[in-house]
ROTIFI-440117 format. One record per residue (C-alpha): residue in one letter; residue number from 1; x, z, y. Coordinates in nm, 3 decimals. Layout:
BEGIN
+------+-----+---------+---------+---------+
| type | seq |      px |      pz |      py |
+------+-----+---------+---------+---------+
|    A | NUM |       X |       Z |       Y |
...
+------+-----+---------+---------+---------+
***
This chain:
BEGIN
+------+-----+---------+---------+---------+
| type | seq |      px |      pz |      py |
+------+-----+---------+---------+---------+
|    X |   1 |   1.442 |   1.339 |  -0.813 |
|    X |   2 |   1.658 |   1.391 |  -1.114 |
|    X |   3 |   1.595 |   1.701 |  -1.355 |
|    X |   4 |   1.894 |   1.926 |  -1.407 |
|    X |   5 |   2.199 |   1.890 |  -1.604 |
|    X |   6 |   2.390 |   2.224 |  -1.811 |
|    X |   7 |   2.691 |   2.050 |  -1.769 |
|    X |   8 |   2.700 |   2.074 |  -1.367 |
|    X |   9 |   2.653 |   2.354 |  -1.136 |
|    X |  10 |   2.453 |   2.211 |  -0.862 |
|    X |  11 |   2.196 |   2.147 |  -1.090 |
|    X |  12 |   2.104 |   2.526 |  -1.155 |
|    X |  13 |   1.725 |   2.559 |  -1.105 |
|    X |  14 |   1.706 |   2.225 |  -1.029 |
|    X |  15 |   1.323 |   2.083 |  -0.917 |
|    X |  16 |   1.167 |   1.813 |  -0.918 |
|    X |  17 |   0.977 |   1.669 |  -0.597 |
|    X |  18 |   0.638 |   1.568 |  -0.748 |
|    X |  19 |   0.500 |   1.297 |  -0.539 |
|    X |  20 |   0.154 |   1.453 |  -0.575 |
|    X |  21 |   0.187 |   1.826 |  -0.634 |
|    X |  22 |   0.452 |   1.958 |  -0.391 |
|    X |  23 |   0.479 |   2.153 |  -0.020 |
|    X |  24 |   0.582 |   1.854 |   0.154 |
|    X |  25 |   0.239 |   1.915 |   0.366 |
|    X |  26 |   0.328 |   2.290 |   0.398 |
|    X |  27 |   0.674 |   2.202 |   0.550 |
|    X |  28 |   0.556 |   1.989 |   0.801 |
|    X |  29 |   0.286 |   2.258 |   0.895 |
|    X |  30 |   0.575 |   2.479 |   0.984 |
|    X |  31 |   0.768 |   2.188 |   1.160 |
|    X |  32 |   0.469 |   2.144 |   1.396 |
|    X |  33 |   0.426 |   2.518 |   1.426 |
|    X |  34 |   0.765 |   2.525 |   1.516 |
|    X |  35 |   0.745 |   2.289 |   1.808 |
|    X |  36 |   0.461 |   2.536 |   1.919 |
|    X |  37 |   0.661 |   2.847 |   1.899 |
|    X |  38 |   0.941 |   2.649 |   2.125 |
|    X |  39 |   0.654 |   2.485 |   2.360 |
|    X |  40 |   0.533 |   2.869 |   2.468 |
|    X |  41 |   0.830 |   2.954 |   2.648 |
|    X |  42 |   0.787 |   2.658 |   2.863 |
|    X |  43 |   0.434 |   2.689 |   2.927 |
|    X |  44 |   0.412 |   3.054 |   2.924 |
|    X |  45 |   0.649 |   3.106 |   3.234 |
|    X |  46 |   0.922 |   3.294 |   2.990 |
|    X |  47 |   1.198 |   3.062 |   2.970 |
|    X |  48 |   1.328 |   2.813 |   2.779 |
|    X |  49 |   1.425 |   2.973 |   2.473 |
|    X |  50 |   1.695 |   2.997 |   2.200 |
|    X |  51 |   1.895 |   2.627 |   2.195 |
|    X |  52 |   2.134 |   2.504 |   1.918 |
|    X |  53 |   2.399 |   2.217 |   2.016 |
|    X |  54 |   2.139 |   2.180 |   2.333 |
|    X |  55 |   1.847 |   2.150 |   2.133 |
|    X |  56 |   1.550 |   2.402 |   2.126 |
|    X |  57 |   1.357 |   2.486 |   1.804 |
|    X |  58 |   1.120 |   2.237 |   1.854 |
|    X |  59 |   1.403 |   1.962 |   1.900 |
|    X |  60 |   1.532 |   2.066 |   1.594 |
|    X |  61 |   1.180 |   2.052 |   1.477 |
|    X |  62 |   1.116 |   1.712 |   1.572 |
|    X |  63 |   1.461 |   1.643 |   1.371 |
|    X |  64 |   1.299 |   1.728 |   1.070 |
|    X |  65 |   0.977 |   1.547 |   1.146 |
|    X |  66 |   1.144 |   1.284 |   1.128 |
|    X |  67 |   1.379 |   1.313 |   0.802 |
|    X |  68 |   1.098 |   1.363 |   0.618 |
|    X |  69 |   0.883 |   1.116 |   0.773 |
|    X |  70 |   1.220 |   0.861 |   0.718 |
|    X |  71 |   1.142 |   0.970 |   0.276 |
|    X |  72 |   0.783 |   0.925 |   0.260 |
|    X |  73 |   0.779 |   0.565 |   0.522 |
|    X |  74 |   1.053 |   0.396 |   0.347 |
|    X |  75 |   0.800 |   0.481 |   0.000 |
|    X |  76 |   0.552 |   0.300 |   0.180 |
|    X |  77 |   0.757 |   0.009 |   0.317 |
|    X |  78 |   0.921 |  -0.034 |  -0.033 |
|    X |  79 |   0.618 |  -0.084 |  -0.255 |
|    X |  80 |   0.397 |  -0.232 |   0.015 |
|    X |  81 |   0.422 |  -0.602 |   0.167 |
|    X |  82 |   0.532 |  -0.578 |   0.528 |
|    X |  83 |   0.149 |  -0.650 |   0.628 |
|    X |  84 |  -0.019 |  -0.383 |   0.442 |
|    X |  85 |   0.237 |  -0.141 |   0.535 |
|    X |  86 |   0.238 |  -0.208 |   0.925 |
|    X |  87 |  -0.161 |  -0.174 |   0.845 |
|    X |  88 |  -0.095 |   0.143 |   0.656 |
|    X |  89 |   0.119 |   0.305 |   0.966 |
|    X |  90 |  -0.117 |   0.135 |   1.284 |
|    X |  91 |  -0.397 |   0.378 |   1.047 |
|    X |  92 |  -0.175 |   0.696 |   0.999 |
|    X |  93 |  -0.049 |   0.781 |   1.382 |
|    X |  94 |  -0.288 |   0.544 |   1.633 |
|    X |  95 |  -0.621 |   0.653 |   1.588 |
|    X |  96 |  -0.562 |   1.020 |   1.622 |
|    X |  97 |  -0.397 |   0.955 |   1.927 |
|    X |  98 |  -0.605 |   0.789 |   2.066 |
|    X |  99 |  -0.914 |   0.994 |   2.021 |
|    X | 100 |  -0.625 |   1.303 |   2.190 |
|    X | 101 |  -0.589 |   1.097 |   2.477 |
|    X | 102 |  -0.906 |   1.043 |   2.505 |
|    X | 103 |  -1.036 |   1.449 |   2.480 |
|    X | 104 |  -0.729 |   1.544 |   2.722 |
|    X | 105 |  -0.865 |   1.322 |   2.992 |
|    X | 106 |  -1.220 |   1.410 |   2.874 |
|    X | 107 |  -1.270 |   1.760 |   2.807 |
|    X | 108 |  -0.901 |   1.923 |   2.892 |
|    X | 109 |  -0.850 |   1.758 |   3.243 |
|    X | 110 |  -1.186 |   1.818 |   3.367 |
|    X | 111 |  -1.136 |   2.216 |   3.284 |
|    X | 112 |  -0.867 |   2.168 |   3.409 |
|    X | 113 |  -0.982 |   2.102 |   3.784 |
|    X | 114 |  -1.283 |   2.302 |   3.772 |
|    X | 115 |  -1.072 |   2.592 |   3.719 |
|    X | 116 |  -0.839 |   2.487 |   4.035 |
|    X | 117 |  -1.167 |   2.314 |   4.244 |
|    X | 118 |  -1.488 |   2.495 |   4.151 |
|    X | 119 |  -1.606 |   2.160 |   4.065 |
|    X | 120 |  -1.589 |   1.853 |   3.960 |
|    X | 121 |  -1.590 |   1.673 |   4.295 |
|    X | 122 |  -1.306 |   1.437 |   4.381 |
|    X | 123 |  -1.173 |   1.463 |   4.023 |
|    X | 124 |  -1.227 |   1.055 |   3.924 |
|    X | 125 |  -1.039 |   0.906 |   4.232 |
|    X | 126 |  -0.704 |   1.080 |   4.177 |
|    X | 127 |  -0.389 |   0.895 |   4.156 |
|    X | 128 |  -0.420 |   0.932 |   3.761 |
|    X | 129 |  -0.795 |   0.906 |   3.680 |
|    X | 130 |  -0.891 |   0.993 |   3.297 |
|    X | 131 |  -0.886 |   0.632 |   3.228 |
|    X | 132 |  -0.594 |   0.583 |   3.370 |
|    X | 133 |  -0.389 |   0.842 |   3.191 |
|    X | 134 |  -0.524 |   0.664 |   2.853 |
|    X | 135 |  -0.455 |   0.334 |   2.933 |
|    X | 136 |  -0.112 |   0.445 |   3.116 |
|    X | 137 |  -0.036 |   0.557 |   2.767 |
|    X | 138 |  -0.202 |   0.363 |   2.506 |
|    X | 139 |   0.081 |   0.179 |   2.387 |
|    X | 140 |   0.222 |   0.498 |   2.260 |
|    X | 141 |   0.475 |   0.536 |   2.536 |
|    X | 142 |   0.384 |   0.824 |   2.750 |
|    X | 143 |   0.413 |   0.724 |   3.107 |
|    X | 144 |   0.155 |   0.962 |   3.260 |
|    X | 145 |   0.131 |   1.350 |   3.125 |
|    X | 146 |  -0.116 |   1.433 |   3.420 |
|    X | 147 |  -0.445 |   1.358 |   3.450 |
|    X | 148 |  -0.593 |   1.432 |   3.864 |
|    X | 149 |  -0.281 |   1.619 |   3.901 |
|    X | 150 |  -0.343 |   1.856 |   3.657 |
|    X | 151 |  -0.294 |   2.074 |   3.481 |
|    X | 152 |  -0.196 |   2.311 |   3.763 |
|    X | 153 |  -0.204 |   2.672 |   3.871 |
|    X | 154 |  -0.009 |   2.712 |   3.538 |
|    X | 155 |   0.359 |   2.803 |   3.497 |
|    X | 156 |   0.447 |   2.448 |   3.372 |
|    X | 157 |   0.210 |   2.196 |   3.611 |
|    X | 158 |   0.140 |   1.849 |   3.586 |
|    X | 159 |   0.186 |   1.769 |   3.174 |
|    X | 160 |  -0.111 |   1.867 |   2.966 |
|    X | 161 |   0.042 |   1.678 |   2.602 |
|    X | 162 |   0.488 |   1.721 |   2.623 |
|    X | 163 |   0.429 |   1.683 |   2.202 |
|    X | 164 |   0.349 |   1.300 |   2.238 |
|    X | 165 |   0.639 |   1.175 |   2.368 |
|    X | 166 |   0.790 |   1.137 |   1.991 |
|    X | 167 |   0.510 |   0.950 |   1.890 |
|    X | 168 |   0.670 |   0.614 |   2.028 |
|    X | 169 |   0.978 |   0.659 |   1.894 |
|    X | 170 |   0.834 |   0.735 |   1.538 |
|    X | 171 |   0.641 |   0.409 |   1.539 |
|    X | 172 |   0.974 |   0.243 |   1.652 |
|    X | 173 |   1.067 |   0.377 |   1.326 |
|    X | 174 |   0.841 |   0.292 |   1.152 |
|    X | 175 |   0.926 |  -0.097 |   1.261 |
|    X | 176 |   1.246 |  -0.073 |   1.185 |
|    X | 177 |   1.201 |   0.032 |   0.826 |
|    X | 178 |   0.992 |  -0.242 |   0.823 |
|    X | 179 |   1.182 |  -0.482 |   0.920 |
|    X | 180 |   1.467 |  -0.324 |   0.656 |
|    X | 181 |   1.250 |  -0.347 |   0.391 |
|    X | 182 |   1.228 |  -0.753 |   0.452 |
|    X | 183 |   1.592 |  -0.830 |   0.312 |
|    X | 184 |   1.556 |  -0.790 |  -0.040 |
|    X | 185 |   1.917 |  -0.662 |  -0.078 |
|    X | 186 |   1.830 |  -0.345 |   0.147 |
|    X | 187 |   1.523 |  -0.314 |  -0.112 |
|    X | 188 |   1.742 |  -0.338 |  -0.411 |
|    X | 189 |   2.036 |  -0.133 |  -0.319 |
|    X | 190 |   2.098 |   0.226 |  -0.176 |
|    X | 191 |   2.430 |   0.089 |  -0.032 |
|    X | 192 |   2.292 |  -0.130 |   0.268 |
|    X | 193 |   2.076 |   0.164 |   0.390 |
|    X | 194 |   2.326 |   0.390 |   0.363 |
|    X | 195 |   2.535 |   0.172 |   0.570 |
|    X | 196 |   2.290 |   0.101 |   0.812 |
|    X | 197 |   2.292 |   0.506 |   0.844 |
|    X | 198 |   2.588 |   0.523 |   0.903 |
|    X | 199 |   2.579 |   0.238 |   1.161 |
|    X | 200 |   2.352 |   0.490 |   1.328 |
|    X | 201 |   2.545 |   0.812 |   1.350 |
|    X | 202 |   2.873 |   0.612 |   1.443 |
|    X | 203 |   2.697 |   0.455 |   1.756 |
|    X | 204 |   2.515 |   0.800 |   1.821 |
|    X | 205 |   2.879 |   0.913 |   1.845 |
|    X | 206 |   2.955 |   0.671 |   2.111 |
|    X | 207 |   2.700 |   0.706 |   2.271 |
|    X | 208 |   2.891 |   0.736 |   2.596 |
|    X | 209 |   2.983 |   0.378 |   2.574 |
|    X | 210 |   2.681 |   0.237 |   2.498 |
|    X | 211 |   2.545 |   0.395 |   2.796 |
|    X | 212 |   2.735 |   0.220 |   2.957 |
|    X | 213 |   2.672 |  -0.121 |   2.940 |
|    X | 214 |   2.271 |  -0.017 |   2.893 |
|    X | 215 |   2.226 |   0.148 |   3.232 |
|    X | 216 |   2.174 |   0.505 |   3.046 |
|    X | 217 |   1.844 |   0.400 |   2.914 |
|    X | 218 |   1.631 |   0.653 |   2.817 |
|    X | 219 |   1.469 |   0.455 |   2.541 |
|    X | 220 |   1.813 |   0.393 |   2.354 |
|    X | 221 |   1.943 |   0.726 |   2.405 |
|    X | 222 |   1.604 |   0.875 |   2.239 |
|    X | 223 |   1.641 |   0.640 |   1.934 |
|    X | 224 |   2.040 |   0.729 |   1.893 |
|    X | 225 |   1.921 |   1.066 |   1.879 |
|    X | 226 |   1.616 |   1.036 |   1.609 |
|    X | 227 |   1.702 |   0.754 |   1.382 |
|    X | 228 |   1.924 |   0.888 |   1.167 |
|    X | 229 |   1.729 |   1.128 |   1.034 |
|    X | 230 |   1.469 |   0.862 |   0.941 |
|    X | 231 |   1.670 |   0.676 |   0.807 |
|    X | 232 |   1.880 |   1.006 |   0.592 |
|    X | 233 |   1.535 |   1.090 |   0.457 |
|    X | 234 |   1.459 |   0.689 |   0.385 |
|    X | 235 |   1.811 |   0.682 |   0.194 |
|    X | 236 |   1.719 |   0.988 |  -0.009 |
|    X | 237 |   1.411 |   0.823 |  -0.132 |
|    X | 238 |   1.620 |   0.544 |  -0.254 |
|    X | 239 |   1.817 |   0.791 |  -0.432 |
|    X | 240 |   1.493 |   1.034 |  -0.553 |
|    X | 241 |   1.664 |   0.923 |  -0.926 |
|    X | 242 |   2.009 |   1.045 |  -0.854 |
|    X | 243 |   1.958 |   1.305 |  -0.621 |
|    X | 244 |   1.925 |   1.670 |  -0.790 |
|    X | 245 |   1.735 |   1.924 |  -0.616 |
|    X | 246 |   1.888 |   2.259 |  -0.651 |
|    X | 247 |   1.929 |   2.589 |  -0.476 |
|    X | 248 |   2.282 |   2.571 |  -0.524 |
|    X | 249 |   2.269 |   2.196 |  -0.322 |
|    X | 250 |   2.006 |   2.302 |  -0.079 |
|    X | 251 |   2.284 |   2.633 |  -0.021 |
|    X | 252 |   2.562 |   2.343 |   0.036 |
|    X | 253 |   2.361 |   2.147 |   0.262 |
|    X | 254 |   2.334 |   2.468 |   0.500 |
|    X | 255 |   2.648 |   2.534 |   0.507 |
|    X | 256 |   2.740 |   2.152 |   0.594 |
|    X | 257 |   2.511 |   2.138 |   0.857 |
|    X | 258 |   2.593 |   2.450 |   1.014 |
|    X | 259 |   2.950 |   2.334 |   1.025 |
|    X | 260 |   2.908 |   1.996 |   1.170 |
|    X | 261 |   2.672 |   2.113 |   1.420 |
|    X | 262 |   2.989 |   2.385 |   1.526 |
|    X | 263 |   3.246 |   2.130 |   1.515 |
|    X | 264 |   3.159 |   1.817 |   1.574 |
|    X | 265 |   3.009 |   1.832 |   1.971 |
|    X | 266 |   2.720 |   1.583 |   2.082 |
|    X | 267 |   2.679 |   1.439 |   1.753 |
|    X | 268 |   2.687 |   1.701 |   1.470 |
|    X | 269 |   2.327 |   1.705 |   1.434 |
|    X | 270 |   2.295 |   1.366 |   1.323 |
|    X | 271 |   2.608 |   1.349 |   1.154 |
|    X | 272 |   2.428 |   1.653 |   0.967 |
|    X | 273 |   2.121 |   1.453 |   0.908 |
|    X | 274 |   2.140 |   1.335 |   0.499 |
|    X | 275 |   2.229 |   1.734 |   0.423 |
|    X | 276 |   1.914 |   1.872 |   0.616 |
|    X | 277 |   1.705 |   1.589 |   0.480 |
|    X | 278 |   1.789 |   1.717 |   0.155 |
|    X | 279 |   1.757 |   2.097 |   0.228 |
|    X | 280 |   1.402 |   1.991 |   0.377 |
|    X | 281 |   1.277 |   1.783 |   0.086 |
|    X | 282 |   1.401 |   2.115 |  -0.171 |
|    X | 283 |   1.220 |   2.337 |   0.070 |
|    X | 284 |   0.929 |   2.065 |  -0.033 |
|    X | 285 |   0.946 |   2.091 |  -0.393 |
|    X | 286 |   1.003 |   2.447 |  -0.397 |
|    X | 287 |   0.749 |   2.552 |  -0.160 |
|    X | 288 |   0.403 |   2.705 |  -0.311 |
|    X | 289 |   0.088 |   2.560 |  -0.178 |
|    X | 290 |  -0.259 |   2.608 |  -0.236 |
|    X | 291 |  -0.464 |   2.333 |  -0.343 |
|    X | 292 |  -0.643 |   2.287 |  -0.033 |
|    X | 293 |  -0.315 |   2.280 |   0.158 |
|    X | 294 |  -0.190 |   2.021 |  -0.050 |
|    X | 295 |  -0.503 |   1.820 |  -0.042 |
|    X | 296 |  -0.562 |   1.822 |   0.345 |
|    X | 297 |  -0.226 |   1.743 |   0.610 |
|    X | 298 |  -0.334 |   1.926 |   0.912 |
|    X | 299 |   0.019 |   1.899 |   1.041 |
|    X | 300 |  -0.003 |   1.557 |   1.270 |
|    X | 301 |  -0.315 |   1.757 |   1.444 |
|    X | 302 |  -0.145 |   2.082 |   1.478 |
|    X | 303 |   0.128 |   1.831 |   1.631 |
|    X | 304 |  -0.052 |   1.670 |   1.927 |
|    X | 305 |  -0.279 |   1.915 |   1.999 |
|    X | 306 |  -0.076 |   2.213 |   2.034 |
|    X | 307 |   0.069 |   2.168 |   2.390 |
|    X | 308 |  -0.315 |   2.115 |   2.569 |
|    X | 309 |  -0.425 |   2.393 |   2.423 |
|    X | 310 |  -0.143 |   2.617 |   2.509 |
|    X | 311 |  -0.182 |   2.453 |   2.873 |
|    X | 312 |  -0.560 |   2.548 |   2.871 |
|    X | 313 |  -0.482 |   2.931 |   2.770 |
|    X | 314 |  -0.227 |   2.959 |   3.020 |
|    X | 315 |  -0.504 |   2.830 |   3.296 |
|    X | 316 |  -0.713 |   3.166 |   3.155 |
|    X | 317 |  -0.401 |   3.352 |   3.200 |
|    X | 318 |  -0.383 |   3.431 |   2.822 |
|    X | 319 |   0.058 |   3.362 |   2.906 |
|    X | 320 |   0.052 |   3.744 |   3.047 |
|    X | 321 |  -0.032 |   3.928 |   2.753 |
|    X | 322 |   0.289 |   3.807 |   2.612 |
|    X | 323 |   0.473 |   3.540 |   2.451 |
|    X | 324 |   0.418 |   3.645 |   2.094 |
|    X | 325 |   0.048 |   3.733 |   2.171 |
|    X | 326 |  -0.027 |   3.363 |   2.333 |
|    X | 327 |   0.161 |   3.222 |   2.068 |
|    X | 328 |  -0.088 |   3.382 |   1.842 |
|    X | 329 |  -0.397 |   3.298 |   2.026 |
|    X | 330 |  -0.239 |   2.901 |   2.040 |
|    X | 331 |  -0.205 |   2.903 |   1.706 |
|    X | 332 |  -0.583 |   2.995 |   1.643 |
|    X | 333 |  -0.710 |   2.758 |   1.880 |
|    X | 334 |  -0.528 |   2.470 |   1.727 |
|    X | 335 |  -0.614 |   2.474 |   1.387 |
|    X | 336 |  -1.000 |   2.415 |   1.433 |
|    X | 337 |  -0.894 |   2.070 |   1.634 |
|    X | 338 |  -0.654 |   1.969 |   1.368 |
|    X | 339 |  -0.884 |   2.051 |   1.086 |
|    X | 340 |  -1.085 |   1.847 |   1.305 |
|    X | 341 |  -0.858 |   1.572 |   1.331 |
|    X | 342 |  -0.777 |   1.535 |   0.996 |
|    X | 343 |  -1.154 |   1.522 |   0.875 |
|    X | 344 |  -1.311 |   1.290 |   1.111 |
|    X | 345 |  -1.000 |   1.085 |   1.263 |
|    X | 346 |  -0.720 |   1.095 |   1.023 |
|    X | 347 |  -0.833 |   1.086 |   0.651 |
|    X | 348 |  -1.126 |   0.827 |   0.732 |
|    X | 349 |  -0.890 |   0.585 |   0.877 |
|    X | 350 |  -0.660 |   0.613 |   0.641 |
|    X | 351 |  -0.909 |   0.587 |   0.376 |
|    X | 352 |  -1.062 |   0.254 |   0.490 |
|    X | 353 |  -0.673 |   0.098 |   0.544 |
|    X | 354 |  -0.686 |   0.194 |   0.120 |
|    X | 355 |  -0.995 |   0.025 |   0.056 |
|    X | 356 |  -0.842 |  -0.293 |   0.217 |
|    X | 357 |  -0.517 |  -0.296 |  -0.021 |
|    X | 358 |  -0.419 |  -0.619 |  -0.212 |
|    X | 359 |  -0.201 |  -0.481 |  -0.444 |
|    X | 360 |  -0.169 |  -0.150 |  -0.592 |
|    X | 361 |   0.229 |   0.031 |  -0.513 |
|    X | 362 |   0.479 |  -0.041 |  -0.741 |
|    X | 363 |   0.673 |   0.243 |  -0.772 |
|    X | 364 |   0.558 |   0.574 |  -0.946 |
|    X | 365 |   0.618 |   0.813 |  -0.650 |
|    X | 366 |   0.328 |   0.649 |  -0.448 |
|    X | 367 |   0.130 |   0.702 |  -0.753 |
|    X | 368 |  -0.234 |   0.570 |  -0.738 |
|    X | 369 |  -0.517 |   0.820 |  -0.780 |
|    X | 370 |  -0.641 |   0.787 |  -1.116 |
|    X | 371 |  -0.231 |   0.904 |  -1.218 |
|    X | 372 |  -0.237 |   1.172 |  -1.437 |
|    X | 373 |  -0.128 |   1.535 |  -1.301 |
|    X | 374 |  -0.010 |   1.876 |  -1.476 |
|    X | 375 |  -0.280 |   2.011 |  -1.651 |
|    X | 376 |  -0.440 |   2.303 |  -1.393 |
|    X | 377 |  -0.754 |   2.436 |  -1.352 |
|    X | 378 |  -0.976 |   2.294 |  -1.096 |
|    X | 379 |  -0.937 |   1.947 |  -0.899 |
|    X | 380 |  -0.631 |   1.723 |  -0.900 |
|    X | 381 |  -0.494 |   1.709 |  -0.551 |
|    X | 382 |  -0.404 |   1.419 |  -0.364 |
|    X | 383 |  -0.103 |   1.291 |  -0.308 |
|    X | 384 |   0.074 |   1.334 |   0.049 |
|    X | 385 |  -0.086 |   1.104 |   0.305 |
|    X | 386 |   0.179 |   0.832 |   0.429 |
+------+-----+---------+---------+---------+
***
């Protein structure tokens, strides 16, 4: 991002995004913490909670997953070859989920039915065994949340992960950057993703046509939804060297996304998308991290293993001591299996798809590790994990 110019008042106390020191990791802490905060009313038997333009928080959540997963994928795709990157991506989001697929049906489920059965008799010739459930689901598409009919004896039976059902449309994301990044125009020029964005947001707008003629599918009217905040947050990194970050812009970008979201019905989020990209990625280079923070992206845990263990506390009945209270105890119980994530899942993986690169990136905001840093006591830290 561009430093700030005197002459120009959105520039006032202009930052810059600094692909290795910034909050980037922080924001998408509070993104999954978010979806948390908007899963307990669900699973706590209290409602559904505050909606905006028919989304929840942790819709609007998932929005900005996804804007600022759109900036730091289309890095990746556009200093990577199209093999390396799809190698890159398989590493960042499969493994994890695989391994919490793998404890749900595992470790979750069978608590799960003791708690309901005394035992664990019957529990492997249900309709969805543990094996089942995993290889229902092991494409990424989630087409079994249950696993021997539970979790039940809870105020919201029969899904013990509602968080992974983004996961499939990220990926489809993910390929269609990919497949972007192949025309070399697109690579070259901000102009041919910024039409393909807004390509996006015009067909999200009719999305009562397209409907249509597609039998209301649920997988098209998921990805009218989502892409164009990937793909806002992929045209921002295109324009990281014209783009000022500012309080004054970030300001501005509130305000316009409050106001389409008001007046434009149905679509207004995503015609919002570019100005909450941008208030997300200030929010990034403004936000004050500790090292460690910056170092370690607990977020993707925090993510997908949220929802089980809010569905195990409500089987102990921690839902009736309050929403704020189990929200609390949720949060607690998380973190150790996203720490836990990141360490032995997550980072490793992602470290040996590194070891395997050709070619080093090409562009300075996927800098390589030996880059120098501001001069600050103590460690450099890494840059954020894409």
């Amino acid at each position: 991002m561009t430093l700030a110019d005197p002459r120009r008042w959105w520039t006032t106390g202009a930052v810059v995004l600094d692909p290795r020191r910034n909050g980037l990791n922080g924001v998408r802490l509070i993104l999954a913490l978010a979806v948390l905060v908007a899963h307990g009313w669900y699973l706590s038997g209290a409602g559904v909670g505050p909606h905006v333009a028919g989304e929840n928080i942790g819709g609007w959540a998932v929005f900005g997953f996804f804007a600022l997963s759109g900036y730091l994928i289309t890095a990746s795709r556009w200093t990577r070859s199209l093999g390396e990157y799809l190698v890159h991506r398989v590493a960042r989001i499969y493994p994890a989920f695989l391994v919490c697929l793998a404890v749900t049906a595992f470790v979750f489920a069978p608590i799960g039915w003791v708690a309901v059965h005394g035992g664990l008799d019957g529990f492997f010739g249900t309709p969805t065994t543990p094996l089942g459930y995993i290889a229902s689901n092991i494409t990424l598409r989630m087409n079994a949340y249950d696993v021997a009919q539970t979790p039940a004896a809870v105020p919201y039976p029969g899904a013990w992960d509602g968080s992974l059902w983004s996961l499939y449309y990220e990926f489809a994301c993910y390929l269609l950057v990919g497949a972007l990044g192949c025309f070399a125009l697109l690579r070259r020029n901000a102009w041919g993703l910024a039409a393909v964005l807004v390509a996006s947001i015009a067909l999200k707008a009719n999305e009562g046509v397209l409907m249509r003629y597609t039998g209301a599918n649920v997988d098209l009217t998921f990805l009218l939804k989502l892409v164009p905040f990937f793909l806002a947050g992929g045209l921002l990194w295109m324009l990281r060297d014209r783009v000022v970050l500012s309080w004054p812009g970030a300001a501005l970008a509130v305000v316009l996304t409050l106001a389409a979201v008001k007046l434009v019905p149905g679509w207004g989020p995503q015609l919002a998308s570019l100005p909450m990209a941008y208030g997300l990625l200030w929010f990034g280079a403004v936000l004050p991290l500790p090292a460690l923070v910056r170092r370690h992206d607990v977020s993707y845990g925090t993510y997908i293993y949220a929802f089980p263990v809010q569905q195990l506390l409500a089987l102990a009945g921690a839902h009736r001591l309050g929403l704020v209270a189990y929200d609390l105890l949720a949060v607690v119980a998380t973190v150790p299996l996203a720490v836990a994530s990141w360490l032995l899942v997550e980072r490793p993986v992602m470290r040996r798809a590194r070891r395997g690169r050709a070619t080093p990136p090409k562009d300075v905001d996927v800098a390589p590790a030996a880059a120098p840093v501001a001069s600050v006591p103590g460690p450099a830290p890494a840059p954020v994990q894409v």
